[in-house]
C-alpha positions in Angstrom: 13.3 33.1 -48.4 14.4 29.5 -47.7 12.9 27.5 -45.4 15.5 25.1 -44.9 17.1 26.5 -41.8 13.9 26.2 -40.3 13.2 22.5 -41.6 16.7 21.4 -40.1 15.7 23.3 -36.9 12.1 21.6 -37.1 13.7 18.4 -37.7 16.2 18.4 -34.5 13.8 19.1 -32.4 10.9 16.1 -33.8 14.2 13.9 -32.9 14.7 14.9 -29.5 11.4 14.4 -28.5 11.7 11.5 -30.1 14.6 10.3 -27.8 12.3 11.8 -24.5 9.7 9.8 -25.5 11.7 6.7 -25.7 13.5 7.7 -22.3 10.4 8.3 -20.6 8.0 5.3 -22.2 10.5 2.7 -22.7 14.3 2.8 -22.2 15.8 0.7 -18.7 15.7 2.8 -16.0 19.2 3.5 -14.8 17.9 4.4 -10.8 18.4 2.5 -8.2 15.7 3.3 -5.5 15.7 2.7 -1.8 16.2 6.0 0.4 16.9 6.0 4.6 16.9 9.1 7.1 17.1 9.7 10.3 16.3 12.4 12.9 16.0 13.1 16.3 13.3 14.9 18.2 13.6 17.7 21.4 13.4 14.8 23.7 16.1 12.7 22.4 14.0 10.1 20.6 15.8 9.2 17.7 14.2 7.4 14.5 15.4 5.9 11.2 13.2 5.4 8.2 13.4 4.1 5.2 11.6 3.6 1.8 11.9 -0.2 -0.4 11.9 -0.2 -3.9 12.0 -2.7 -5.7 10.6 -2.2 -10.0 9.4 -5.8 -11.5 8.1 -8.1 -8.2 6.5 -8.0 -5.1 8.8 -8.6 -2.3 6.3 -9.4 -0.3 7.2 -8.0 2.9 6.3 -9.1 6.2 6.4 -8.0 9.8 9.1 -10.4 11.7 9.3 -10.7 15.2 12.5 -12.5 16.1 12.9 -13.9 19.6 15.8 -13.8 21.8 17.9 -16.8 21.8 17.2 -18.1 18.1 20.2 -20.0 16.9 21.1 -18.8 13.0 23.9 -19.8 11.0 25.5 -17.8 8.1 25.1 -19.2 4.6 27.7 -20.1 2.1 28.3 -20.3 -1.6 28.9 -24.0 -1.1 25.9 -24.5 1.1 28.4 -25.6 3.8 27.5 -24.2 7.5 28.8 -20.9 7.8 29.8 -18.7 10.7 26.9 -20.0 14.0 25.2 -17.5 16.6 22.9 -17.4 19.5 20.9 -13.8 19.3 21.1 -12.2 22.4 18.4 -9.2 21.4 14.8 -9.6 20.1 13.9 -7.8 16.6 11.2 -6.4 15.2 11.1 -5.6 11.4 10.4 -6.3 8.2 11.3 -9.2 5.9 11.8 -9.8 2.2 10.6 -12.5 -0.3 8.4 -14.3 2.4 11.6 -15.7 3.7 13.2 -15.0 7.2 15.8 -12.0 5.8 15.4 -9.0 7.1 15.3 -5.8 5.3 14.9 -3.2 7.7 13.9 -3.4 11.5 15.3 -2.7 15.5 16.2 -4.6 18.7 14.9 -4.0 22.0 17.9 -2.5 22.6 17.3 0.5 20.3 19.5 -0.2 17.6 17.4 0.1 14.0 18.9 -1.0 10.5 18.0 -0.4 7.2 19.4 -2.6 4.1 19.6 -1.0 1.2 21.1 -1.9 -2.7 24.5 -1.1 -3.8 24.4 -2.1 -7.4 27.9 -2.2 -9.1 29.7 -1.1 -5.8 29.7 -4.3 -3.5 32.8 -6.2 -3.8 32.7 -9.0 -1.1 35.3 -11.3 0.7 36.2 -14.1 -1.9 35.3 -17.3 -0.4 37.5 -19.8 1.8 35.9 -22.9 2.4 38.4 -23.9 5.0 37.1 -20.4 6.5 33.2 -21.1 6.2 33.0 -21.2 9.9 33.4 -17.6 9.9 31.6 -16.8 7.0 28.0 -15.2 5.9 25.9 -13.7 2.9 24.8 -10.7 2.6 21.8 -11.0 3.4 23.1 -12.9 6.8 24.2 -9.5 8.0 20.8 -7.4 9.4 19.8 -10.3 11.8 23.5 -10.9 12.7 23.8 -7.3 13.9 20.5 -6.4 15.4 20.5 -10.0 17.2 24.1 -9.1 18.7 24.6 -5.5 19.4 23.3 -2.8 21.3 25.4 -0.3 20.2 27.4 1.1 17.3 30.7 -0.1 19.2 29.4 -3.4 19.5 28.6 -2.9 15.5 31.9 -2.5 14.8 33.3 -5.4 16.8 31.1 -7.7 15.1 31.8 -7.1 11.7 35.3 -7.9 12.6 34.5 -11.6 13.4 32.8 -12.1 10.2 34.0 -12.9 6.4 30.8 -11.3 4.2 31.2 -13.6 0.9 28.8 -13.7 -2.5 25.7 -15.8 -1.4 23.4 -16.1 -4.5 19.7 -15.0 -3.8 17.6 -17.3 -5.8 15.5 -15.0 -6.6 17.8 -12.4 -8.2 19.6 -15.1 -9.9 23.2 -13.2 -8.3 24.5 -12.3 -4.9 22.4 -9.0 -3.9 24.7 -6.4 -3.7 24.0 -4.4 -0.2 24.7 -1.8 2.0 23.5 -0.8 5.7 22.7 2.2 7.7 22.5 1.9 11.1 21.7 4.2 14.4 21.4 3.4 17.7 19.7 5.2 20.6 22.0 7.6 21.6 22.1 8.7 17.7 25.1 7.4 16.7 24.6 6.4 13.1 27.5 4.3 10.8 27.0 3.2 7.0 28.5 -0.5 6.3 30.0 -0.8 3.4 32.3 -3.3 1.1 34.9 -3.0 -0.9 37.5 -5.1 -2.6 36.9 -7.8 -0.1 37.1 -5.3 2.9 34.5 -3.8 5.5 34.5 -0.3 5.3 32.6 1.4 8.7 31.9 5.3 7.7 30.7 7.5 10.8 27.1 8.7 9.0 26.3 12.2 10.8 24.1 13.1 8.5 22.0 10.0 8.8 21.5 9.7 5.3 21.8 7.3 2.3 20.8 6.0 -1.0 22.4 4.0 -3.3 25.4 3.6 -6.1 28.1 4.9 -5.6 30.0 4.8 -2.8 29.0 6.3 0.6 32.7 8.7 1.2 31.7 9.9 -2.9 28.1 10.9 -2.0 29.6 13.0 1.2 32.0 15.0 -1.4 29.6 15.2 -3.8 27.6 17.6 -0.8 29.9 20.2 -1.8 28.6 20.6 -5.0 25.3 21.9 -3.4 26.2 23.9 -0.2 24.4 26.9 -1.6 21.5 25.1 -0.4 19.0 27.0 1.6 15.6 26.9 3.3 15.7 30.8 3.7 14.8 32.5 0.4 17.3 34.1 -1.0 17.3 38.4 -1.2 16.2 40.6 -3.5 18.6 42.0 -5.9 19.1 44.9 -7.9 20.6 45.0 -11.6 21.0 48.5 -12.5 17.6 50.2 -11.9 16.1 47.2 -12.1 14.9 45.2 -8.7 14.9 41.5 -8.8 13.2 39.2 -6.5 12.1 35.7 -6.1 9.0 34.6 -8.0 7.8 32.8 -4.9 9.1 30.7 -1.4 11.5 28.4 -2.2 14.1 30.1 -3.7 16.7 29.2 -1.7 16.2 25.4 -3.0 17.0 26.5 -6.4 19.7 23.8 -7.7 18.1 20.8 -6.1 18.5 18.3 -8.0 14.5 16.5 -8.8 15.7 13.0 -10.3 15.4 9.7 -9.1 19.1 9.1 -9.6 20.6 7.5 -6.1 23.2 11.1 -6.0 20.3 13.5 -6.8 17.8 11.5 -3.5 21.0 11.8 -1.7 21.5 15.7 -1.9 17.5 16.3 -1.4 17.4 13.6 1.4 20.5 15.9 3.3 18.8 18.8 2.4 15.2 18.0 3.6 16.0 16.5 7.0 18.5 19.4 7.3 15.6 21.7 7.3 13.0 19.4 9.1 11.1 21.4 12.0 11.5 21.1 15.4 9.8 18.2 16.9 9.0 17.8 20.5 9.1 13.8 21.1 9.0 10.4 18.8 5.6 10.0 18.0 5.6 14.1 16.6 8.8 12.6 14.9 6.8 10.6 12.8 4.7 12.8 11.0 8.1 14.5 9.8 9.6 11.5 8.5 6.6 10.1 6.3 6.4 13.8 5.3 10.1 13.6 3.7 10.5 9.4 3.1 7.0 10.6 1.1 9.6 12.7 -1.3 11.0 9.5 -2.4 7.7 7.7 -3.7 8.5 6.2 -7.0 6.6 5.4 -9.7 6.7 1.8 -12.1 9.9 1.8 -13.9 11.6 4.4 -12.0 13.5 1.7 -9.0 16.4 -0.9 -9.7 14.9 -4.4 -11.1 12.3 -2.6 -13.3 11.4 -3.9 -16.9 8.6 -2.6 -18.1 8.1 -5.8 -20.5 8.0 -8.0 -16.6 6.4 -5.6 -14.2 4.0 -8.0 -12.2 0.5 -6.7 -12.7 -0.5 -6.2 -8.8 2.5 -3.6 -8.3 0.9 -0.1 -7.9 4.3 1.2 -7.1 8.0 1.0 -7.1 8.1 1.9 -3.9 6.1 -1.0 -2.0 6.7 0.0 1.8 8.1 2.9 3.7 9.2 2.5 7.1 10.1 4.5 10.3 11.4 3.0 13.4 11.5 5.1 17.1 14.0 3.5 18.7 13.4 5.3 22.1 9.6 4.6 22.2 10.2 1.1 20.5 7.1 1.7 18.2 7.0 0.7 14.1 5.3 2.5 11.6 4.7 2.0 8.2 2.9 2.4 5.2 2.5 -0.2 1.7 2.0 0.7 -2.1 -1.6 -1.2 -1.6 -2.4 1.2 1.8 -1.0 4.6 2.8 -2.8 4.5 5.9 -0.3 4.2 8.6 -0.1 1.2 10.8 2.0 0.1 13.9 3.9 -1.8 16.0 4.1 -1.5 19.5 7.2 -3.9 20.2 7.2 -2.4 23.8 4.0 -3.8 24.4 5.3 -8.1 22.3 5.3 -10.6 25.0 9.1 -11.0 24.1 9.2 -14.2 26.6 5.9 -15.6 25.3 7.3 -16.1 22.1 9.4 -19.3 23.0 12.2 -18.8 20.5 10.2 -18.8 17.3 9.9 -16.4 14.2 6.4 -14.9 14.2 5.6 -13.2 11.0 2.6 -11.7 9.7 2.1 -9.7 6.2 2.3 -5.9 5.9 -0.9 -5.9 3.7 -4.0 -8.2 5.1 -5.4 -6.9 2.4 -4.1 -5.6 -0.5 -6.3 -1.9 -0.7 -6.3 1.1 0.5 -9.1 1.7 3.0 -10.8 4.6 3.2 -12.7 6.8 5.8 -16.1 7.4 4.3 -17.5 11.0 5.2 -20.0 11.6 2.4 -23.0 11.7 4.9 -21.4 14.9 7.2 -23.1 14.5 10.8 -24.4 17.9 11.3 -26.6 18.9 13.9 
């Protein structure tokens, strides 16, 4: 008998695992990473949270507190003085880089934002210079909005007296390519988007989003997976035989387990679709780190990774997850160097002691995990 069928066969199979191997151990990642949800608990209390990824570097985020009446003023390509504004609304967030740029945060208002990368699918206003006075970067946007509106509605007006332009970041080398979520108290939630020059404002229902592509695609590609179920689905009979599920679950079945921004779309929908019932914000929170947890990604698996330049203190692609009750005004979050989670009370900031300067402080004090030591029980 020849064995050359089975050498081919042998053969194929030594190269695909070949190619795995190389996919898994050392081929670019094609993901891009960060993840936002919201929900809203029995008493109204709506919250928005968010994970950052980010693959090669630190961003070295830090909580910002931003006072009322701070004076900014929008950047441009040419370093001339872009579009000027007095913020009426204090923030509370996060920032990037160890600069004053938000990523993610909320007003005292109520309205939270989360900034998130839209590789490939940000086309910005090309610049004017005779219109700089009306123009910003991208990354101009998040204090723009939380310093000046309340509301969605005032969200929209905004964005209409502003030209968003390509700013370089100077360290990404290019003009960061972004996107927002937003939701305000009430839970109205709107993804800001741009495209060929143009603002696009989607009403967001769902209060999710990811990444690449565009916002209106990921919506359509829902269809694809509206078989989607948290009930399991029924036993069923073939003939004499009786079929039924090898275990809970089964009415997940098609959910898509990549990191790809489409797949965390669909399983983002899907689990905050089926969160349980809370009563009240601070019940709220447990949900939400109990999904955004779903998203945790690992070196090599978020936009910006290279596995020949990944800084050696990263433990984690995902370096902060973040949840915001905008009804209770409290900030939680938790870092790649500590999952235990901290917060802010922005009720409780002396907004008017802050005398119209940026406070920041980092995420990490110190970059570990602390732990609860319960070797020696105390038993009686």
């Amino acid at each position: 008998m020849s064995t050359r069928p089975f050498r081919r066969q042998l053969s194929m199979w030594l190269v695909a695992l070949a190619a795995m191997s190389f996919l898994i151990a050392g081929a670019p990642p094609l993901t891009q990473a960060c993840t936002a949800i919201t929900l809203k608990a029995g008493d109204g209390a709506v919250l928005l949270g968010r994970t950052m990824e980010w693959g090669s570097f630190d961003l070295n985020g830090r909580i910002i507190i931003i006072p009322r009446d701070h004076v900014f003023k929008g950047r441009t390509p040419d370093g001339r003085g872009g579009y000027r504004w007095k913020g009426k609304y204090a923030v509370v967030g996060t920032d990037m880089l160890e600069k004053e740029v938000l990523a993610d945060g909320f007003n005292e208002k109520g309205l939270a934002l989360g900034l998130l990368y839209h590789p490939g699918y940000a086309e910005y206003a090309r610049y004017a210079p005779d219109r700089a006075g009306e123009t910003m970067g991208p990354t101009d946007v998040a204090q723009y909005l939380l310093t000046t509106c309340a509301t969605v509605e005032d969200v929209r007006a905004a964005m209409k007296k502003v030209r968003v332009v390509p700013v370089v970041e100077e360290a990404l080398g290019f003009p960061p390519p972004v996107h927002f979520i937003i939701a305000e108290r009430s839970g109205k939630r709107v993804v800001i988007e741009f495209k060929q020059g143009e603002t696009k404002i989607f009403d967001a229902p769902l209060g999710v989003i990811t990444n690449a592509p565009a916002y209106d695609w990921h919506i359509t590609n829902l269809r694809n997976y509206v078989n989607l179920s948290q009930v399991a689905l029924p036993d069923k009979r073939i003939e004499d035989i009786e079929f039924a599920p090898l275990g809970a679950g089964s009415g997940m079945i098609g959910l898509p387990g990549d990191f790809t921004p489409p797949s965390r779309f669909i399983r983002a929908v899907a689990f905050t679709a089926s969160a349980r019932r809370t009563a009240n914000g601070p019940e709220t929170m447990y949900e939400m780190f109990r999904i955004l947890d779903n998203f945790n990604l690992p070196l090599g698996g978020a936009e910006g990774s290279d596995h020949e330049k990944i800084a050696s203190a990263m433990r984690s692609s995902t370096i902060w997850t973040v949840v915001y009750d905008t009804k209770n005004m409290v900030m939680y979050y938790h870092t790649q160097h500590n999952r235990r989670v901290r917060r802010v009370d922005a009720g409780a900031i002396d907004l008017d002691g802050l005398k119209g300067v940026i406070r920041t402080t980092p995420l990490d004090l110190k970059k570990q995990q602390d732990f609860e030591d319960v070797t020696v029980l105390r038993v009686r």
